[in-house]
N, C-alpha and C positions, 0 to 999 in steps of 0.2 A: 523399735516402736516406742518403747519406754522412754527412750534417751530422745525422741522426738517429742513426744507428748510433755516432758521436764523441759526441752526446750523453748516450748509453744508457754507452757505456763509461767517460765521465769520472763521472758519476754513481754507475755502479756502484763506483768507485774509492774516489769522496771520500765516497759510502755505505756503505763496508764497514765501516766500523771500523779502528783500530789491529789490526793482525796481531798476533799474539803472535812473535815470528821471533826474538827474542835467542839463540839455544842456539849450539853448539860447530860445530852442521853450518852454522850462518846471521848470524852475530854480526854486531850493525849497527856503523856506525861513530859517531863523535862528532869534530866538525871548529868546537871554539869560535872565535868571533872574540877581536878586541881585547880586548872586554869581557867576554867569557866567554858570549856568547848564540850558542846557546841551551843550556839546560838539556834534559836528556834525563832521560827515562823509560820502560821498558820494559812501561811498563804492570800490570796486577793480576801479579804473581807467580803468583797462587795459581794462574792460569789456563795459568800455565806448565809449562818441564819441568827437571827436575834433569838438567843437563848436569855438573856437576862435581860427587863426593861428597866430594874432600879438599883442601881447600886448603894451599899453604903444607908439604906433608910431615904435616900434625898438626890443622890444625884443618877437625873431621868439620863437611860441609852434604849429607852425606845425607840422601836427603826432606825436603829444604828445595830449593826452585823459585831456579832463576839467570836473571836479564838477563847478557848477554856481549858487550860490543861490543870493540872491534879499533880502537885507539889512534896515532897514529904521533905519538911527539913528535919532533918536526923540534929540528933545528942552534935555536936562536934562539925555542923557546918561553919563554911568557913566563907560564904559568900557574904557580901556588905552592902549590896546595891544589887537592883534589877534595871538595866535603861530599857526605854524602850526609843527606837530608829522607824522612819520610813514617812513621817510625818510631811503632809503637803500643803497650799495656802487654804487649800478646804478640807482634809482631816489631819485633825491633832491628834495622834495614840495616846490612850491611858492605857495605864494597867493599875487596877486590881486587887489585893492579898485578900480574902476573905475564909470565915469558918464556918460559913451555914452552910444549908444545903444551894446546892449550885445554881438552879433557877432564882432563889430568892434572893443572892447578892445580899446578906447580909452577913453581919459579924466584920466588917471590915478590922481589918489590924492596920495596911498600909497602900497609900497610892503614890501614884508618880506619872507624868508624863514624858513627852520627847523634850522639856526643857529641864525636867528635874527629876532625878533619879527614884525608884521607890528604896527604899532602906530598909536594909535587913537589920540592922544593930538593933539589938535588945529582944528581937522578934522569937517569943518561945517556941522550941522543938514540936513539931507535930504536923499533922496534914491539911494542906491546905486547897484552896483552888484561887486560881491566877488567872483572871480575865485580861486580855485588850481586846480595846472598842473604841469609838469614836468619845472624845469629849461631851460634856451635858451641854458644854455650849457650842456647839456643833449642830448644822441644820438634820433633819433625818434624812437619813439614809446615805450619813458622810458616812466615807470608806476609805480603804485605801491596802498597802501591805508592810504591814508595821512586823518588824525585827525586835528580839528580845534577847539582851545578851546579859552576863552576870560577871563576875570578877572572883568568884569561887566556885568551892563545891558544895549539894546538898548530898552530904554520904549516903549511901545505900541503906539501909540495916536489914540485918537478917532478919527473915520471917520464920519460917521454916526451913527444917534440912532432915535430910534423910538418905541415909545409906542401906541397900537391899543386897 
């Protein structure tokens, strides 16, 4: 009975589908290796919600759908770039770097779209949140399912540890 009900549950799991869960209240993380694997996506946009309408102090993505994951670039990362892919004749992906709080989109450090990379070089150690969304010049409610890949790692660092 146990081994039926573990069944029923991992099934239900890796049966569900991708959640949609990127917003302000839930943002996932992204923890690339050496190589930059893996690449993250937040899935169709369009199925999503508009957690942030301004970016940056100036550039509007109101009714335009966000992915938001939650960054930590550690002492000794080694990534140089964030692209972002998936881009169609009606949505442009941007991404992002900012250091306020995640509804408000500000503090930007860096953006970039599907024609020009965002750029990590120079960018200080510390936590960050990474939107994509539709361009400001984008009608509302452009969408689409925009990829995010990187060319390094943001190492880990210990928080806590503990041995009992």
């Amino acid at each position: 009975m146990k081994m039926t009900c573990l069944a029923l549950l991992v099934a239900g799991v890796l049966g569900s589908g991708a959640a949609f869960a990127q917003t302000c209240g839930t943002p996932s993380t992204w923890n690339p290796d050496d190589t930059g694997q893996p690449t993250v996506s937040p899935g169709d946009l369009c199925a999503g919600s508009d957690s942030v309408a301004l970016f940056c102090q100036f550039l509007d993505s109101s009714g335009k759908n966000d992915g938001i994951y939650q960054i930590n670039l550690a002492a000794g990362f080694t990534a140089k770039s964030i692209t972002v892919t998936g881009g169609t004749a009606t949505f442009n992906p941007v991404v992002y770097l900012y250091t306020a709080g995640c509804a408000t989109g500000d503090g930007c450090v860096q953006s970039g779209d599907s024609t020009l990379p965002l750029p990590l070089t120079g960018t200080a150690p510390g936590a960050y949140f990474l939107a994509v969304t539709a361009a400001s010049s984008a009608a509302t409610g452009a969408c689409g399912t925009p990829t995010m890949a990187t060319n390094g790692t943001f190492p880990v660092s210990l928080q806590n540890f503990s041995v009992e």
